[in-house]
Short mmCIF file of the C-alpha atoms (twelve columns), coordinates in Angstrom:
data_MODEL
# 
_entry.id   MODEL 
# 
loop_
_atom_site.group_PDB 
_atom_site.id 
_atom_site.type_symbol 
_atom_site.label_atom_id 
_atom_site.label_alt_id 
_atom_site.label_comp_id 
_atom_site.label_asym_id 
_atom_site.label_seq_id 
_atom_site.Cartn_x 
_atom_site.Cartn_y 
_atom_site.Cartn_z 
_atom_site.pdbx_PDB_model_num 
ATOM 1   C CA . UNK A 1   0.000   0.000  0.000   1 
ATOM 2   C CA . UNK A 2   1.039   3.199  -1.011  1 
ATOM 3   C CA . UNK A 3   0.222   5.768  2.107   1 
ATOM 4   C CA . UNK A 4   1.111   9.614  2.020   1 
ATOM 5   C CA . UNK A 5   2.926   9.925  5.251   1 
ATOM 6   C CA . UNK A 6   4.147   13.235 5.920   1 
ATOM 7   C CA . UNK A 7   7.451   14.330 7.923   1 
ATOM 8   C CA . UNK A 8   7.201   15.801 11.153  1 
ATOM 9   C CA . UNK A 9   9.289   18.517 9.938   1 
ATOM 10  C CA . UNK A 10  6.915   19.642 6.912   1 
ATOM 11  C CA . UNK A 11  4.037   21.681 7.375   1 
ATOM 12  C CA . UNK A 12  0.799   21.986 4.723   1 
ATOM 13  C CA . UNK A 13  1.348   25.387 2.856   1 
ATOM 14  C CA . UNK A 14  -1.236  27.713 4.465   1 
ATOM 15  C CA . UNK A 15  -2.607  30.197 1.038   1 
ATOM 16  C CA . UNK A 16  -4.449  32.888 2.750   1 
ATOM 17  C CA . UNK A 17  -6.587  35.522 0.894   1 
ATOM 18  C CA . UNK A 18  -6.900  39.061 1.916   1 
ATOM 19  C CA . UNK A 19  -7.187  43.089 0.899   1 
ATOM 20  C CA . UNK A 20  -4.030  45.496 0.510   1 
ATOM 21  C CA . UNK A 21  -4.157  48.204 3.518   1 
ATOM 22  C CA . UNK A 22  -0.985  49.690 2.834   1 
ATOM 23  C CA . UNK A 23  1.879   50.105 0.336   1 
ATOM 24  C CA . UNK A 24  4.192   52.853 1.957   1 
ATOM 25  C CA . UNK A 25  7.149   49.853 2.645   1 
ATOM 26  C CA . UNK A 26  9.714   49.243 0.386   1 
ATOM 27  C CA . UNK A 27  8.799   45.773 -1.289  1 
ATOM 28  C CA . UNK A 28  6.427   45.323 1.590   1 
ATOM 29  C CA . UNK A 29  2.981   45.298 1.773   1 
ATOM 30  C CA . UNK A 30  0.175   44.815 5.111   1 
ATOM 31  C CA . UNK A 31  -2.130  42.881 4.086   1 
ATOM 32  C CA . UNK A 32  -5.735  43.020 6.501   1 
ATOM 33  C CA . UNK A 33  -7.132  39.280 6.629   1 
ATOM 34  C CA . UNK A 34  -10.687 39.175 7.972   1 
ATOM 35  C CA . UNK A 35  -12.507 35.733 9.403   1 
ATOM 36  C CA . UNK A 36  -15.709 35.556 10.385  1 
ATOM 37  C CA . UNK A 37  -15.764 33.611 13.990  1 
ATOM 38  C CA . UNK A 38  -18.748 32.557 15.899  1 
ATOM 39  C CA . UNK A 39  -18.275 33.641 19.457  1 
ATOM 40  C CA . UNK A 40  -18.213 30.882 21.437  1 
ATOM 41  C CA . UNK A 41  -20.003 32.124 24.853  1 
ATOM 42  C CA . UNK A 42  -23.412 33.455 23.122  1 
ATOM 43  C CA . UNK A 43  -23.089 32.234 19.733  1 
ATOM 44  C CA . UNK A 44  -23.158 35.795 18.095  1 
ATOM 45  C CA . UNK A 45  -21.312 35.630 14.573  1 
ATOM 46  C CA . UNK A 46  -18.176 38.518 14.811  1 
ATOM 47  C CA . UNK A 47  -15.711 39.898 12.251  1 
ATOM 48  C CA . UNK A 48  -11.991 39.381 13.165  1 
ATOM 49  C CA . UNK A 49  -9.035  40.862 11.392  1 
ATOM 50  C CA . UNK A 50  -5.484  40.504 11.547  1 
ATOM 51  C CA . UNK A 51  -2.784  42.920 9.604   1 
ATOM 52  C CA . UNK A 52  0.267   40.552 8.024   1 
ATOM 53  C CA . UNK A 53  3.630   42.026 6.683   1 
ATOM 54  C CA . UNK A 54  3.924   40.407 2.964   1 
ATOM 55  C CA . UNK A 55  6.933   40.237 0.743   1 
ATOM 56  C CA . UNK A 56  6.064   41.997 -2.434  1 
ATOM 57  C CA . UNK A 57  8.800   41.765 -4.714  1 
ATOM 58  C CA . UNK A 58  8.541   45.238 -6.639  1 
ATOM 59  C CA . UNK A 59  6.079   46.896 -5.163  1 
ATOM 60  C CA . UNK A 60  3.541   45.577 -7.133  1 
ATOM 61  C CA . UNK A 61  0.378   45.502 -5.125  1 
ATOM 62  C CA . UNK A 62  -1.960  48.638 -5.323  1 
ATOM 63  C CA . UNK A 63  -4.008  49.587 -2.113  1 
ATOM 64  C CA . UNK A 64  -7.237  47.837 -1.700  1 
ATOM 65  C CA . UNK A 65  -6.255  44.633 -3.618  1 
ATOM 66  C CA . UNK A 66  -7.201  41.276 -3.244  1 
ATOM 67  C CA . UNK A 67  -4.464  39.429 -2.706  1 
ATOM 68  C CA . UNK A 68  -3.344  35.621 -1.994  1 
ATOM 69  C CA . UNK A 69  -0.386  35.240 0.126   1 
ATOM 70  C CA . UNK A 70  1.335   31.993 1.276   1 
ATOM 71  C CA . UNK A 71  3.248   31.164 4.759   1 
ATOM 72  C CA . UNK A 72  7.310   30.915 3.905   1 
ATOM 73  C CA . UNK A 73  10.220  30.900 5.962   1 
ATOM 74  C CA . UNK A 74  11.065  34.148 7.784   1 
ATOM 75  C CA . UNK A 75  12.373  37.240 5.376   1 
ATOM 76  C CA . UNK A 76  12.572  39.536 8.544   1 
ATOM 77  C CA . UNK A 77  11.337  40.052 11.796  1 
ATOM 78  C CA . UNK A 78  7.950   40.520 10.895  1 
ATOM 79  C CA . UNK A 79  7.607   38.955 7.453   1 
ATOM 80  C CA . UNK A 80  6.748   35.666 7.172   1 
ATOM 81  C CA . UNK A 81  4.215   35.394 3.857   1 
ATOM 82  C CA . UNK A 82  5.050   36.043 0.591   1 
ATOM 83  C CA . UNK A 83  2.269   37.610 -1.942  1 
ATOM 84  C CA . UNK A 84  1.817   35.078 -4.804  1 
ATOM 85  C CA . UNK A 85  -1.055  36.678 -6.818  1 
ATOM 86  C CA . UNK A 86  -3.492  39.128 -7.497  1 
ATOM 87  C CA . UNK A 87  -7.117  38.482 -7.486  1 
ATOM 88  C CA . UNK A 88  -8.611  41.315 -10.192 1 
ATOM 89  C CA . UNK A 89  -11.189 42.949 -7.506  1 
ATOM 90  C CA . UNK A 90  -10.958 45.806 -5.636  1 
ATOM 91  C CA . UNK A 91  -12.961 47.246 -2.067  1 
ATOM 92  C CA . UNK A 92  -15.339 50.025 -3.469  1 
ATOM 93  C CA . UNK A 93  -14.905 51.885 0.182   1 
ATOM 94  C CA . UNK A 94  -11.262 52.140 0.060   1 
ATOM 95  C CA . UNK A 95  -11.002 53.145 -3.833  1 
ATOM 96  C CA . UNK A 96  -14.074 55.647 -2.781  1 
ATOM 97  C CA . UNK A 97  -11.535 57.030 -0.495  1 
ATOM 98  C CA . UNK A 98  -8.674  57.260 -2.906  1 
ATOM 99  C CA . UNK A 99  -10.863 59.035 -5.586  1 
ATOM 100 C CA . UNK A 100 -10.743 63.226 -6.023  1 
ATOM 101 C CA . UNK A 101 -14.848 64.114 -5.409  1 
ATOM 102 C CA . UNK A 102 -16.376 66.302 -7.749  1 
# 
């Protein structure tokens, strides 16, 4: 029998999705990753965020992207995910932001 057995050393490749927040680094991006969590004590469904440091080669990534990054080994202190690709969608609140009004 043929049976996947995987080292204790490996880990499964996490690919998380989440929107650009800001692009001020040099070839760093944050990245905001929101889950939605059922609380646990009354049941109520919540938002929760997190803000990641991503590798961005380039400086490629525009504010309010969707992005996918992927868990790699450590680049720096806080880096720790890499930004593989973009998804072709953007948040209308944070372009509405960006954009001169009339």
């Amino acid at each position: 029998m043929d049976k996947r057995v995987q080292k204790p050393n490996e880990r499964k490749e996490r690919i998380l999705t989440g929107e650009v927040v800001s692009t001020k680094m040099k070839d760093t991006i944050v990245v905001k990753i929101s889950r939605y969590k059922k609380a646990p004590k009354y049941g109520k469904f919540l938002t929760r965020s997190e803000r990641f440091k991503v590798h961005d080669a380039g400086n490629t990534a525009v504010l309010g992207e969707i992005v996918y990054i992927k868990e790699t080994r450590p680049i720096s202190k806080d880096k720790h995910l890499f930004s593989l690709a973009r998804k072709l969608q953007f948040r209308p609140q944070i372009l509405s932001k960006s954009l001169p009004k009339h």
